[in-house]
HTML snippet that shows the backbone in 3Dmol.js (N, CA, C, O; Angstrom):
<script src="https://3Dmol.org/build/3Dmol-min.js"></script>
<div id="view" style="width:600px;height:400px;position:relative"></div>
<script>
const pdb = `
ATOM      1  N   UNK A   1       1.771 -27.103 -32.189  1.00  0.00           N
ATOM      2  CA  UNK A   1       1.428 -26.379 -30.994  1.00  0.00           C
ATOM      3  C   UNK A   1       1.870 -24.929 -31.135  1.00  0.00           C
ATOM      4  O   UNK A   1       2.985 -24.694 -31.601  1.00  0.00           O
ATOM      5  N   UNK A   2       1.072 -23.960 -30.763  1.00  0.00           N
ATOM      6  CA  UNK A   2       1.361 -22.953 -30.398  1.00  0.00           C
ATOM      7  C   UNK A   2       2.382 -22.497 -29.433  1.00  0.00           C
ATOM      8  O   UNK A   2       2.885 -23.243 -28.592  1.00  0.00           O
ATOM      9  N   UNK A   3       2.718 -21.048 -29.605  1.00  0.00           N
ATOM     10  CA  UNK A   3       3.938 -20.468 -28.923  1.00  0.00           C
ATOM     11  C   UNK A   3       2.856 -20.206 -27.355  1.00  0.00           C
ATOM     12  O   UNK A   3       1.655 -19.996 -27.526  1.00  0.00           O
ATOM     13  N   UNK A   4       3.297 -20.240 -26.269  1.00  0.00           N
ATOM     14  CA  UNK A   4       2.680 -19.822 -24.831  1.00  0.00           C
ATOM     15  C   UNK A   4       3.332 -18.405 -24.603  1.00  0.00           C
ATOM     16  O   UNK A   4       4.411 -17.854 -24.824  1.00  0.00           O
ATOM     17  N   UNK A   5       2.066 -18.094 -24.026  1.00  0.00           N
ATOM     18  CA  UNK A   5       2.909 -15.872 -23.783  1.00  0.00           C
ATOM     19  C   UNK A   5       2.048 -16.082 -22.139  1.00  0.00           C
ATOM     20  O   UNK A   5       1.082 -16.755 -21.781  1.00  0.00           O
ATOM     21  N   UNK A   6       2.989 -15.116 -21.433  1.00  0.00           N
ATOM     22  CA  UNK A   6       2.132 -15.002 -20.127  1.00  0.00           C
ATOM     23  C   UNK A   6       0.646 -14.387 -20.507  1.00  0.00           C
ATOM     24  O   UNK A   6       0.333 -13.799 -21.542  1.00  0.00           O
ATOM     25  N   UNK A   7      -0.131 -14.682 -19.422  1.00  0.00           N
ATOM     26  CA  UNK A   7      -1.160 -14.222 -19.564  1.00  0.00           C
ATOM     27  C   UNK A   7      -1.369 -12.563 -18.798  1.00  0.00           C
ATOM     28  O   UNK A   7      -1.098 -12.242 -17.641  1.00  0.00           O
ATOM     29  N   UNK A   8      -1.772 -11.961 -19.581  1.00  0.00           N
ATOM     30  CA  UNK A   8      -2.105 -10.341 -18.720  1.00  0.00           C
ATOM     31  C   UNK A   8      -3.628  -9.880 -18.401  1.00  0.00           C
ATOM     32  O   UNK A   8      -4.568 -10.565 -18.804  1.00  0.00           O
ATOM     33  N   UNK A   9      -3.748  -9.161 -17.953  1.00  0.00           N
ATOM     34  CA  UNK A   9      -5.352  -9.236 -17.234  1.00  0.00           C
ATOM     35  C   UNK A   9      -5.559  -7.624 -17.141  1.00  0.00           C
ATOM     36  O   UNK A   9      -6.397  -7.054 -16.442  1.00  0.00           O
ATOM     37  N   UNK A  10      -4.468  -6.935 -18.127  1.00  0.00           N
ATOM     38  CA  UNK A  10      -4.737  -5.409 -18.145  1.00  0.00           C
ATOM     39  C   UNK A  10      -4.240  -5.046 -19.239  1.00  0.00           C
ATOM     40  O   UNK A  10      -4.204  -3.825 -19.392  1.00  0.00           O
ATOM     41  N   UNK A  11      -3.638  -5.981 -20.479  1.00  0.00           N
ATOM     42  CA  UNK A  11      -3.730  -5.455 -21.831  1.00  0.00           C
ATOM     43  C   UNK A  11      -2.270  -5.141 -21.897  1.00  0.00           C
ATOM     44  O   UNK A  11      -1.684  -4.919 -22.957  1.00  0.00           O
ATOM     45  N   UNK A  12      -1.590  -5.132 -20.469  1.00  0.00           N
ATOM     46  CA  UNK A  12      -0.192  -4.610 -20.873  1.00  0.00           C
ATOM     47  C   UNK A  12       1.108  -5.535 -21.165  1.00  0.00           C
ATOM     48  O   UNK A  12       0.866  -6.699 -20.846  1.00  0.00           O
ATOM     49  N   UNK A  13       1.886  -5.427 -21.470  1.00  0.00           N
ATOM     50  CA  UNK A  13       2.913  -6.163 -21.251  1.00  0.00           C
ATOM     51  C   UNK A  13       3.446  -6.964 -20.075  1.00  0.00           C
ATOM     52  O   UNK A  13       3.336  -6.320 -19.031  1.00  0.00           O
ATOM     53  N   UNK A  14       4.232  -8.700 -19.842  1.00  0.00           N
ATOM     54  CA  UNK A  14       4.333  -9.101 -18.947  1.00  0.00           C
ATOM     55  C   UNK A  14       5.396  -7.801 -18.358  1.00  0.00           C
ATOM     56  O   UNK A  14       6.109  -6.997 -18.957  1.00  0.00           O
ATOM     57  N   UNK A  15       5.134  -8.019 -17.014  1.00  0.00           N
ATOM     58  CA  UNK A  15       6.016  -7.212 -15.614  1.00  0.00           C
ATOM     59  C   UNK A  15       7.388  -7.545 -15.698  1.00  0.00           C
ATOM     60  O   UNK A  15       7.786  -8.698 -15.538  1.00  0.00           O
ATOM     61  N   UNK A  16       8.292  -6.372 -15.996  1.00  0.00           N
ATOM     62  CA  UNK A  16       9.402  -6.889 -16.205  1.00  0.00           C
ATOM     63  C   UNK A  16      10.092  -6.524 -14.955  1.00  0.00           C
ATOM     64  O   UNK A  16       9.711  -5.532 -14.335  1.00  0.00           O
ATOM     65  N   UNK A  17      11.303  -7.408 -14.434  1.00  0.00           N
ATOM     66  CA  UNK A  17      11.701  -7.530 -13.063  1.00  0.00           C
ATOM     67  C   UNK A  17      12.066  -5.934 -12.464  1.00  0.00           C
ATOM     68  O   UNK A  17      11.612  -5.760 -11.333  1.00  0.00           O
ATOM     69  N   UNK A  18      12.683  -4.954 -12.944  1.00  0.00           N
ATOM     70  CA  UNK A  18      12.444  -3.559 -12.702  1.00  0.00           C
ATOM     71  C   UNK A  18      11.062  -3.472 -12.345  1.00  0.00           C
ATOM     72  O   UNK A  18      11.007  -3.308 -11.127  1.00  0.00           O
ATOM     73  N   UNK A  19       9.741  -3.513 -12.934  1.00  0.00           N
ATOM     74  CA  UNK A  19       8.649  -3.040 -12.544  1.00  0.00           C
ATOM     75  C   UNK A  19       8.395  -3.606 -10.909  1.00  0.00           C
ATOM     76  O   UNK A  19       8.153  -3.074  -9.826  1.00  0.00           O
ATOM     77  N   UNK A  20       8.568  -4.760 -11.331  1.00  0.00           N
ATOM     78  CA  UNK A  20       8.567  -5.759 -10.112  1.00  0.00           C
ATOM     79  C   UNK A  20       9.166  -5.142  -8.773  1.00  0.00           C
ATOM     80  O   UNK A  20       8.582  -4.848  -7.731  1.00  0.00           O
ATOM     81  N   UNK A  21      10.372  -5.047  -9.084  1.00  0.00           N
ATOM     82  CA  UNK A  21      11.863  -4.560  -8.390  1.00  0.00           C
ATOM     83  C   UNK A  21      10.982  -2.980  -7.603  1.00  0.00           C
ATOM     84  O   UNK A  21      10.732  -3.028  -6.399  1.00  0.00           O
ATOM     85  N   UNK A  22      10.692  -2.021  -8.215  1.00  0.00           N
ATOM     86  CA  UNK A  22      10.153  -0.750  -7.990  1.00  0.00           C
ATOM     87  C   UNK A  22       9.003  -1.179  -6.804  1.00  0.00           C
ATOM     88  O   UNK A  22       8.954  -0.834  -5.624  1.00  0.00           O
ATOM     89  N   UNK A  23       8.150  -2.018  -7.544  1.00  0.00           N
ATOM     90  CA  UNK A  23       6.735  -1.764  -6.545  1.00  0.00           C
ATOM     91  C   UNK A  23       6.948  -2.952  -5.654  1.00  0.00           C
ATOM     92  O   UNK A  23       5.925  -3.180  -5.009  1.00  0.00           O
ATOM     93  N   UNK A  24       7.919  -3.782  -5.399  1.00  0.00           N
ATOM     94  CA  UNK A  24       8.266  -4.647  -4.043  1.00  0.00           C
ATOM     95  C   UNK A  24       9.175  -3.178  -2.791  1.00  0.00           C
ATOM     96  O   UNK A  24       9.042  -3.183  -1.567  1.00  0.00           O
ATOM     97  N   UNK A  25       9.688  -2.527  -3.282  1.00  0.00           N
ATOM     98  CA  UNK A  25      10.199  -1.743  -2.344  1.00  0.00           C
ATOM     99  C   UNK A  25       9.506  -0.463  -1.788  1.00  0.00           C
ATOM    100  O   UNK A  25       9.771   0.465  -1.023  1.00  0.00           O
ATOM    101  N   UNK A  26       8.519  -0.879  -2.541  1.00  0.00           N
ATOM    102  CA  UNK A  26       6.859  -0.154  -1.050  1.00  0.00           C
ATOM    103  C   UNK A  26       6.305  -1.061  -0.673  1.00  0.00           C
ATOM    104  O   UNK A  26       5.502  -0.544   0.104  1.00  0.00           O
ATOM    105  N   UNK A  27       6.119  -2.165  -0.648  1.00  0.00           N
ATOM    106  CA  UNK A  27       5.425  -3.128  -0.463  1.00  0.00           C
ATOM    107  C   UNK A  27       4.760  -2.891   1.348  1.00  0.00           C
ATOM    108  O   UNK A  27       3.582  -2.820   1.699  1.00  0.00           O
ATOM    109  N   UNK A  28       6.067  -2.814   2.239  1.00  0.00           N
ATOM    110  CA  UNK A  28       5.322  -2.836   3.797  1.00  0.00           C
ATOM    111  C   UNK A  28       6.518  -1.708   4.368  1.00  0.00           C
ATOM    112  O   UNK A  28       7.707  -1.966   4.175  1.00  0.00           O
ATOM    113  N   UNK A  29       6.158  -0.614   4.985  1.00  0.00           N
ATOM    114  CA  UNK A  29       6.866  -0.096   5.836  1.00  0.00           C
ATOM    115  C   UNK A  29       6.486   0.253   7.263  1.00  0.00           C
ATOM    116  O   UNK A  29       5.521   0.991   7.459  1.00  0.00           O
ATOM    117  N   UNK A  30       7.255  -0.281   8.351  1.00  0.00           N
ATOM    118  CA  UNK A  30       6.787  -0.350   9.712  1.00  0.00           C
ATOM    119  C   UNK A  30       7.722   0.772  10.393  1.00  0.00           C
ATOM    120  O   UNK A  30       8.950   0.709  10.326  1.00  0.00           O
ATOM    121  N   UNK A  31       7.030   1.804  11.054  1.00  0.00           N
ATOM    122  CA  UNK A  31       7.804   2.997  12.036  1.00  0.00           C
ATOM    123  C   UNK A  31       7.356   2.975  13.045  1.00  0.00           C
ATOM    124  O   UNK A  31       6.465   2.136  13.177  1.00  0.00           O
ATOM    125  N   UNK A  32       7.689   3.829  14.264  1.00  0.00           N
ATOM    126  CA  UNK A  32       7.357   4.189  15.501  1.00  0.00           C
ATOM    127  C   UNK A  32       6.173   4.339  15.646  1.00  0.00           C
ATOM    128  O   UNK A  32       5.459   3.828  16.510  1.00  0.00           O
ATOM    129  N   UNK A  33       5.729   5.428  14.365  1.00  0.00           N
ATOM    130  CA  UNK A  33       4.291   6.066  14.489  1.00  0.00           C
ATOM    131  C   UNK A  33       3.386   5.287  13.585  1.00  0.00           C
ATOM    132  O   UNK A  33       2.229   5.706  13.563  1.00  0.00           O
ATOM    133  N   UNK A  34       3.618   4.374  12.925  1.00  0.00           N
ATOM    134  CA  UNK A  34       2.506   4.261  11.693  1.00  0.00           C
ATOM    135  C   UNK A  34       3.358   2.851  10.747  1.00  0.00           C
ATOM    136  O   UNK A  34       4.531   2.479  10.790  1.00  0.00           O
ATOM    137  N   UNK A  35       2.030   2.272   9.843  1.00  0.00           N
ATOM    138  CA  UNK A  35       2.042   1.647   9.633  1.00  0.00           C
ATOM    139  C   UNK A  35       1.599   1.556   7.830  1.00  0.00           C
ATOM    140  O   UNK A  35       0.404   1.485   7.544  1.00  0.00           O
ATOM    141  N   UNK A  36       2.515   1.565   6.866  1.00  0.00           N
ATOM    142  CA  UNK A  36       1.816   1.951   5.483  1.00  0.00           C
ATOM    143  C   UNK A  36       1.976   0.087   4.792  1.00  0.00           C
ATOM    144  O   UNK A  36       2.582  -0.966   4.983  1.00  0.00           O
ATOM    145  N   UNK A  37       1.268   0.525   4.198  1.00  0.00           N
ATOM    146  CA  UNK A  37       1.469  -0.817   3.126  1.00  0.00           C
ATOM    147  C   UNK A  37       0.686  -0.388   1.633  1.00  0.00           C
ATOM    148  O   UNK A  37      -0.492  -0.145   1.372  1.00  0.00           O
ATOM    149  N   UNK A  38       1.836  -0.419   0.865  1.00  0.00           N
ATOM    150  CA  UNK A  38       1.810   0.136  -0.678  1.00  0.00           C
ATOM    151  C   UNK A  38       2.370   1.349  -0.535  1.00  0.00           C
ATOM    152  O   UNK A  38       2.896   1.675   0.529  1.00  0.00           O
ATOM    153  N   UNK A  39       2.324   2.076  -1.493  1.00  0.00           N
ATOM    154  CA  UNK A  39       2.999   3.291  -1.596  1.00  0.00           C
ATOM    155  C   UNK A  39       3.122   3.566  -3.385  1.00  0.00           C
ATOM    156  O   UNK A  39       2.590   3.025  -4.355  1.00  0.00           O
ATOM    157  N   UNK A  40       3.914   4.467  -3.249  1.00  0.00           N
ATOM    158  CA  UNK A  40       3.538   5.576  -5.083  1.00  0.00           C
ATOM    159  C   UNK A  40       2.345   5.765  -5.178  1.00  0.00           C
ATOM    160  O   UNK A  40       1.239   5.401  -4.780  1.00  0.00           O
ATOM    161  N   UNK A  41       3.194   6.851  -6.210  1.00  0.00           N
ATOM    162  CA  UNK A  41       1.995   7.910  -6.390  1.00  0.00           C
ATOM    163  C   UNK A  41       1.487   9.208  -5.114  1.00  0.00           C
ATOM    164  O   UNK A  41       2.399   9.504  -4.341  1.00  0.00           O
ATOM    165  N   UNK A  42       0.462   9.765  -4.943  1.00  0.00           N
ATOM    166  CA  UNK A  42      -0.150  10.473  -3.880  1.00  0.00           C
ATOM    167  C   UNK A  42      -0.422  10.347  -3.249  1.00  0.00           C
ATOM    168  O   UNK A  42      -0.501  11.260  -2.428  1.00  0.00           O
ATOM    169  N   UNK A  43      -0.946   8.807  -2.908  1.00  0.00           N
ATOM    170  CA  UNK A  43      -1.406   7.809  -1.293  1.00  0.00           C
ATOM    171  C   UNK A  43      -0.538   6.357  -1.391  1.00  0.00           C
ATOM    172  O   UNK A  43       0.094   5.809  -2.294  1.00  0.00           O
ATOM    173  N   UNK A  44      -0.869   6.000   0.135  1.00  0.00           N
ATOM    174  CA  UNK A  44      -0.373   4.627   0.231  1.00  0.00           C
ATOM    175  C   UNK A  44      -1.363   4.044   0.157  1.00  0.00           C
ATOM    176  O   UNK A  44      -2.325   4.800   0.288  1.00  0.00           O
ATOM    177  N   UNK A  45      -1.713   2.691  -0.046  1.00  0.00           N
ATOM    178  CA  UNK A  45      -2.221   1.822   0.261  1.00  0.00           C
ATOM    179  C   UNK A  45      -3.264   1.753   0.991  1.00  0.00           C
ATOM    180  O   UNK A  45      -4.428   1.854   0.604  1.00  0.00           O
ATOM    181  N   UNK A  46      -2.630   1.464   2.794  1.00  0.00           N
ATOM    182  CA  UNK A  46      -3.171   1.459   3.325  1.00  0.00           C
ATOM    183  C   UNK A  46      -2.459   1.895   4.588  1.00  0.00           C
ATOM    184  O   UNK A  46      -1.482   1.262   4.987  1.00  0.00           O
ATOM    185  N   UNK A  47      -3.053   3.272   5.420  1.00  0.00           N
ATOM    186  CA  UNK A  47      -2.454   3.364   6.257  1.00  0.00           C
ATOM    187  C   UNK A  47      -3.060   3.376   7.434  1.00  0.00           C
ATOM    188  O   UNK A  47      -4.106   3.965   7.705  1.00  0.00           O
ATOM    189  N   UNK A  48      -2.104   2.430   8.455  1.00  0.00           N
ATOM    190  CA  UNK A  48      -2.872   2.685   9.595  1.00  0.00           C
ATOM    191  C   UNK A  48      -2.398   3.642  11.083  1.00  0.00           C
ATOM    192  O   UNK A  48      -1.186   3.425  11.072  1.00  0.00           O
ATOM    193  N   UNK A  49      -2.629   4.477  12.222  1.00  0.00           N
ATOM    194  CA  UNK A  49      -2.098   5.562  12.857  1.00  0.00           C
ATOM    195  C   UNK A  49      -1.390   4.937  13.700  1.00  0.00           C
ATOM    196  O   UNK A  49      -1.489   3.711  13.653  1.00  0.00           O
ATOM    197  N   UNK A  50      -0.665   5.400  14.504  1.00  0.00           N
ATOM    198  CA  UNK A  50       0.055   5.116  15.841  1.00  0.00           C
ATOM    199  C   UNK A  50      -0.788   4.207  17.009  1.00  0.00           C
ATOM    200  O   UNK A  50      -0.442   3.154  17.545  1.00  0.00           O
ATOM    201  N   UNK A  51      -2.100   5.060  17.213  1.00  0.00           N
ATOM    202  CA  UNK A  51      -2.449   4.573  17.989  1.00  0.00           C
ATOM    203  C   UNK A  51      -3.856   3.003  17.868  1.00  0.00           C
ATOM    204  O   UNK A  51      -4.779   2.504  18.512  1.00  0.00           O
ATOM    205  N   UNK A  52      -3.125   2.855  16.617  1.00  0.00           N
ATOM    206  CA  UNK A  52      -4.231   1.533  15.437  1.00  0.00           C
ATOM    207  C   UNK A  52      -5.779   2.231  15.820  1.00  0.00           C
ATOM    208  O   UNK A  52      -6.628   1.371  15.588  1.00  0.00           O
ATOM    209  N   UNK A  53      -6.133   2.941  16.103  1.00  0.00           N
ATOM    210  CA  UNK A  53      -7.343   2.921  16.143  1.00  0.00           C
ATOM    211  C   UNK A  53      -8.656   4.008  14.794  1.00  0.00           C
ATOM    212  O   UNK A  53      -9.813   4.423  14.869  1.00  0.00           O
ATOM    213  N   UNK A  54      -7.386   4.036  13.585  1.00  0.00           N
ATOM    214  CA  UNK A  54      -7.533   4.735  12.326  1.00  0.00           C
ATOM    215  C   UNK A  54      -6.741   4.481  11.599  1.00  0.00           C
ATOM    216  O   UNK A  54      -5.736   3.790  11.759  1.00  0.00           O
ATOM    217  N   UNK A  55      -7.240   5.205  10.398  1.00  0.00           N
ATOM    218  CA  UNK A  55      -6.225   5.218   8.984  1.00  0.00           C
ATOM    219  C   UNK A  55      -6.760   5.605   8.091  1.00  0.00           C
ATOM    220  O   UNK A  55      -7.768   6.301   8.214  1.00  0.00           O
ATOM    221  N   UNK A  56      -6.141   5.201   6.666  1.00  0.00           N
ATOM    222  CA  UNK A  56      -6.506   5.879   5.409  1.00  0.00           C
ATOM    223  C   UNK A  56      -6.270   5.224   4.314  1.00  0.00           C
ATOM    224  O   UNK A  56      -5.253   4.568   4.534  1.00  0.00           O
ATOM    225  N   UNK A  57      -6.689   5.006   3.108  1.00  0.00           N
ATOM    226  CA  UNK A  57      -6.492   4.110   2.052  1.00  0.00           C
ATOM    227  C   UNK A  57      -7.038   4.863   0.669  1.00  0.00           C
ATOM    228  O   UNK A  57      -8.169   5.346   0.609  1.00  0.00           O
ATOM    229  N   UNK A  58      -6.256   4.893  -0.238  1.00  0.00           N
ATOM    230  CA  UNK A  58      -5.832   5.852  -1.606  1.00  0.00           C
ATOM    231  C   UNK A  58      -5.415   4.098  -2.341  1.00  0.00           C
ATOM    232  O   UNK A  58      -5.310   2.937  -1.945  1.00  0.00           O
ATOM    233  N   UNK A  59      -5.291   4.906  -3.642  1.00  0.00           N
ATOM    234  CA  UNK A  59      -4.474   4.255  -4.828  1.00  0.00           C
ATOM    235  C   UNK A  59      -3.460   4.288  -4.552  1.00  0.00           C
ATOM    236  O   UNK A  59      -3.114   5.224  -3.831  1.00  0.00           O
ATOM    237  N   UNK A  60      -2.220   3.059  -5.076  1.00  0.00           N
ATOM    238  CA  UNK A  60      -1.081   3.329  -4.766  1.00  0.00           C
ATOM    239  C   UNK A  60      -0.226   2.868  -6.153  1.00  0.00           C
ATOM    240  O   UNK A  60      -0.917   2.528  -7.113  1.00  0.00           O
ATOM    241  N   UNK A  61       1.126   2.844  -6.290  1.00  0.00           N
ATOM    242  CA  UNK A  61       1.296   2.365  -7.614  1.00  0.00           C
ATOM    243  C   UNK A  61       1.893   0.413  -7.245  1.00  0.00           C
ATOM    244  O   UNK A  61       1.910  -0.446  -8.127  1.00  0.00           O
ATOM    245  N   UNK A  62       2.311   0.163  -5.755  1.00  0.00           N
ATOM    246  CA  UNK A  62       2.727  -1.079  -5.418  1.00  0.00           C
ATOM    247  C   UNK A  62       1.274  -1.786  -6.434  1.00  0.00           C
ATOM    248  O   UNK A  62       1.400  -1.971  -7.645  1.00  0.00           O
ATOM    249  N   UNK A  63       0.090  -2.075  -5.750  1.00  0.00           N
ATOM    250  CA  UNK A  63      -1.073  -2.966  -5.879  1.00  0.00           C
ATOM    251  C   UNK A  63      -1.754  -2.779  -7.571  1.00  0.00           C
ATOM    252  O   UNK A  63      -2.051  -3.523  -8.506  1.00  0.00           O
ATOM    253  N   UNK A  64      -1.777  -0.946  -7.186  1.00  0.00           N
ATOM    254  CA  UNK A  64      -2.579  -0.647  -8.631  1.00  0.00           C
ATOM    255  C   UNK A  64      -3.874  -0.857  -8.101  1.00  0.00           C
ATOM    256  O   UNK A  64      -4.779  -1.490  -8.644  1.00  0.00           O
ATOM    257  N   UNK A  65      -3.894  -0.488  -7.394  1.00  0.00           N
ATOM    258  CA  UNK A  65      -5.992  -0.818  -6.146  1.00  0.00           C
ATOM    259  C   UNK A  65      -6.607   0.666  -6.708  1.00  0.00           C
ATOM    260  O   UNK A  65      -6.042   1.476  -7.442  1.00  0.00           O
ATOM    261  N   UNK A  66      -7.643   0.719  -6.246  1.00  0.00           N
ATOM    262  CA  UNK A  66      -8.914   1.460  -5.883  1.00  0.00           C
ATOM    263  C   UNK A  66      -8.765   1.572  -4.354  1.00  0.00           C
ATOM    264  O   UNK A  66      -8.373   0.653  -3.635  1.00  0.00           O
ATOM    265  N   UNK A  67      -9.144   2.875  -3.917  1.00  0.00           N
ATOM    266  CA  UNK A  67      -9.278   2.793  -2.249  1.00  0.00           C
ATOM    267  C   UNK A  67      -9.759   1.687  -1.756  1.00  0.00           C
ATOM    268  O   UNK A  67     -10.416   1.242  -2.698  1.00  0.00           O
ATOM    269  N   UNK A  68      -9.852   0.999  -0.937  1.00  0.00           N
ATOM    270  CA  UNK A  68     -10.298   0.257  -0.158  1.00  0.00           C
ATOM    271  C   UNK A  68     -11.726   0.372   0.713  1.00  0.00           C
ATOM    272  O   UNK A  68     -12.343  -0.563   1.224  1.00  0.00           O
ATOM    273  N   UNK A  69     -12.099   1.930   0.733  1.00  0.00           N
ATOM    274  CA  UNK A  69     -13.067   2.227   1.113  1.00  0.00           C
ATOM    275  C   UNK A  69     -13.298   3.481   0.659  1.00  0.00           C
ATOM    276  O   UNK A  69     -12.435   4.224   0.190  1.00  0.00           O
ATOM    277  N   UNK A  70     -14.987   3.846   0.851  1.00  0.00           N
ATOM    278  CA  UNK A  70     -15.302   5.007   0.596  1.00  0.00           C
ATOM    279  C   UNK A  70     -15.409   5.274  -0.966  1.00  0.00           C
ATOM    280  O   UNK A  70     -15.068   6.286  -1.578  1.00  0.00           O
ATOM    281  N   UNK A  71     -16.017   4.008  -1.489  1.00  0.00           N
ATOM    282  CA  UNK A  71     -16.321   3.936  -2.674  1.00  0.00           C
ATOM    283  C   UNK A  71     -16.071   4.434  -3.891  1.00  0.00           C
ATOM    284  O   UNK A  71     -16.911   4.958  -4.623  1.00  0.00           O
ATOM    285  N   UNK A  72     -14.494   4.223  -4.216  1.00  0.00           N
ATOM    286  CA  UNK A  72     -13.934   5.008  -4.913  1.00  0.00           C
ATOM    287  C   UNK A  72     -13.244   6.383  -4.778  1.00  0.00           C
ATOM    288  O   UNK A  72     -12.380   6.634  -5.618  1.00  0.00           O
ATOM    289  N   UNK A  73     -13.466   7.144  -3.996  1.00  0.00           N
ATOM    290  CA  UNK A  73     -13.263   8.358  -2.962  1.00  0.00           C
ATOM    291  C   UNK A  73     -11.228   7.995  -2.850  1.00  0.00           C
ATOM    292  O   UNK A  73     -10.660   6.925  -2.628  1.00  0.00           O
ATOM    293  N   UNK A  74     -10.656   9.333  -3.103  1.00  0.00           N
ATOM    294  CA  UNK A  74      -9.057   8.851  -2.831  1.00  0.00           C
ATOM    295  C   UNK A  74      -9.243   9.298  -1.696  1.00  0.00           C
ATOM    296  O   UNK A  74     -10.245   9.954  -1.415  1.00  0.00           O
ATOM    297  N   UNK A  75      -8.066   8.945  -0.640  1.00  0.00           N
ATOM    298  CA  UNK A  75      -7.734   9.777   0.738  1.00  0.00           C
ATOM    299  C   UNK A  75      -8.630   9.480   1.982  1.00  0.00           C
ATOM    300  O   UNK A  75      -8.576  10.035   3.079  1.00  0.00           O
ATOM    301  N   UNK A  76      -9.861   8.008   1.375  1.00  0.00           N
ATOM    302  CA  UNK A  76     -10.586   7.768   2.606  1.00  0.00           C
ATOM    303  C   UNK A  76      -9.982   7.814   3.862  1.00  0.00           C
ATOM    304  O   UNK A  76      -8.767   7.621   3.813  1.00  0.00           O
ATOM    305  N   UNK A  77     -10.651   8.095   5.458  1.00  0.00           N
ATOM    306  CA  UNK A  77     -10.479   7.804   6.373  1.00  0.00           C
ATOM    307  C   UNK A  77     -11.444   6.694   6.615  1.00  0.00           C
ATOM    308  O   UNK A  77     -12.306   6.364   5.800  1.00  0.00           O
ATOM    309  N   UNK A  78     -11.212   6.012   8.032  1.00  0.00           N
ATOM    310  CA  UNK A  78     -11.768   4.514   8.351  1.00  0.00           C
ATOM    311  C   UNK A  78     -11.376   4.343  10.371  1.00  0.00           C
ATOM    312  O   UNK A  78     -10.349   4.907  10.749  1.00  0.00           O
ATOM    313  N   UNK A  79     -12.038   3.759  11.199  1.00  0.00           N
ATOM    314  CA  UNK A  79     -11.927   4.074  12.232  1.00  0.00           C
ATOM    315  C   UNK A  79     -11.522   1.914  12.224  1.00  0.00           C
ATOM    316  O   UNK A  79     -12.336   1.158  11.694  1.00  0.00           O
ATOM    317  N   UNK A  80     -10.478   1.478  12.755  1.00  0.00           N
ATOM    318  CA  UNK A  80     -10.155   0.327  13.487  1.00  0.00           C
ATOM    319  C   UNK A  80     -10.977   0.218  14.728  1.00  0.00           C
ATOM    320  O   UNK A  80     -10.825   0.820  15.791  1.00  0.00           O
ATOM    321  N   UNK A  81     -11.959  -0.746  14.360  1.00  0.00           N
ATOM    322  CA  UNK A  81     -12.675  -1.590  15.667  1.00  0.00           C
ATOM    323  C   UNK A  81     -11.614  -3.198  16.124  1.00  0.00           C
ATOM    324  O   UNK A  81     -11.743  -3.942  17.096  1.00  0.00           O
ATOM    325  N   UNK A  82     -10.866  -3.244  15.256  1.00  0.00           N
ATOM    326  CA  UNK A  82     -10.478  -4.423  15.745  1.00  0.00           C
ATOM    327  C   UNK A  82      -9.058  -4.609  15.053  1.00  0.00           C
ATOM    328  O   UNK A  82      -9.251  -4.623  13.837  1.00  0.00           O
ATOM    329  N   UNK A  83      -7.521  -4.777  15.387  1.00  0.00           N
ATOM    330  CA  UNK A  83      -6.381  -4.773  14.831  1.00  0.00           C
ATOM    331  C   UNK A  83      -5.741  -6.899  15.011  1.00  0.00           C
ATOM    332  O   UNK A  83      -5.484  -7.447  16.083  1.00  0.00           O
ATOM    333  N   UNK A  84      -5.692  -7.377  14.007  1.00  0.00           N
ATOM    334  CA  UNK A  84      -4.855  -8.385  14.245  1.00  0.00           C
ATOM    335  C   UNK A  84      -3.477  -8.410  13.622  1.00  0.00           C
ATOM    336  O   UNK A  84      -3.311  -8.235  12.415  1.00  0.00           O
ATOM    337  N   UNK A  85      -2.426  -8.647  14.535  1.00  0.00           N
ATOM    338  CA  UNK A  85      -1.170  -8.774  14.437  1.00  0.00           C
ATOM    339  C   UNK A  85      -0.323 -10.077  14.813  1.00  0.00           C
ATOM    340  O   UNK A  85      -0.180 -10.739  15.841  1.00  0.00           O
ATOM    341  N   UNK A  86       0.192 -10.145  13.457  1.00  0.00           N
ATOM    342  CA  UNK A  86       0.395 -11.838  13.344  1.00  0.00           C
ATOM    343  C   UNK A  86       2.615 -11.562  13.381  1.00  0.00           C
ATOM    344  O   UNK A  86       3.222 -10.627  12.858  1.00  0.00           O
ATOM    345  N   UNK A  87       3.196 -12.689  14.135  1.00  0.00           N
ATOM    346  CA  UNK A  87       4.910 -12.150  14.224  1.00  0.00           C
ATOM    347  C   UNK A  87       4.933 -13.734  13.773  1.00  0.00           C
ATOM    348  O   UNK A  87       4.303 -14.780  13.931  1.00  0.00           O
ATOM    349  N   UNK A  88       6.018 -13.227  13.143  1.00  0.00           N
ATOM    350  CA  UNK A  88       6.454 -15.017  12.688  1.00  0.00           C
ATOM    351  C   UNK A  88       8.098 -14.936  13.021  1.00  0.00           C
ATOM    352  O   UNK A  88       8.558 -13.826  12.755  1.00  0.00           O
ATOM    353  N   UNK A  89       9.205 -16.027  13.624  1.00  0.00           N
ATOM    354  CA  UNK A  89      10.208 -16.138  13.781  1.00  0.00           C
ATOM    355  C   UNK A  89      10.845 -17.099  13.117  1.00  0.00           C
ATOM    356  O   UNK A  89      12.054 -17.264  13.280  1.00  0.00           O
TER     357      UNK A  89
END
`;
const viewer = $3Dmol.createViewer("view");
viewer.addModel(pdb, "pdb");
viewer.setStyle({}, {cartoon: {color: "spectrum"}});
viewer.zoomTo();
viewer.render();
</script>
């Protein structure tokens, strides 16, 4: 039998717990005004405004995404027709 290696799906080396460690501590940040999820680099993720009814979505280094909208475009804006918010205790 062969030796088993993780499998990678971008050519790079498995994620070593530092990499890990780095992009879990953007993972979700919740403030007064706003709402990001991802972060590094020049954009977050995904951000949404104070008043949920907007936001914005870039590359980030947490996910390693493509905007989310606006077809490749960094720094999209996006208008919220509809916000679900889920609390768990």
């Amino acid at each position: 039998m062969g030796e088993t290696k993780p499998a990678t799906t971008t050519g790079r080396p498995p994620y070593s717990p530092d990499y890990l460690r780095d992009r879990a501590s953007m993972f979700v940040m919740v403030a007064n005004k706003a709402i990001h999820i991802g972060g590094g680099g020049a954009h977050t993720g995904l951000y949404i405004n104070p008043t949920l009814t907007a936001g914005e979505t870039g590359p980030c280094q947490t996910f390693e995404n493509a905007p989310l909208t606006g077809g490749g475009k960094e720094g999209m804006g996006f208008e919220c027709h509809v916000v679900e918010v889920f609390a768990f205790n």
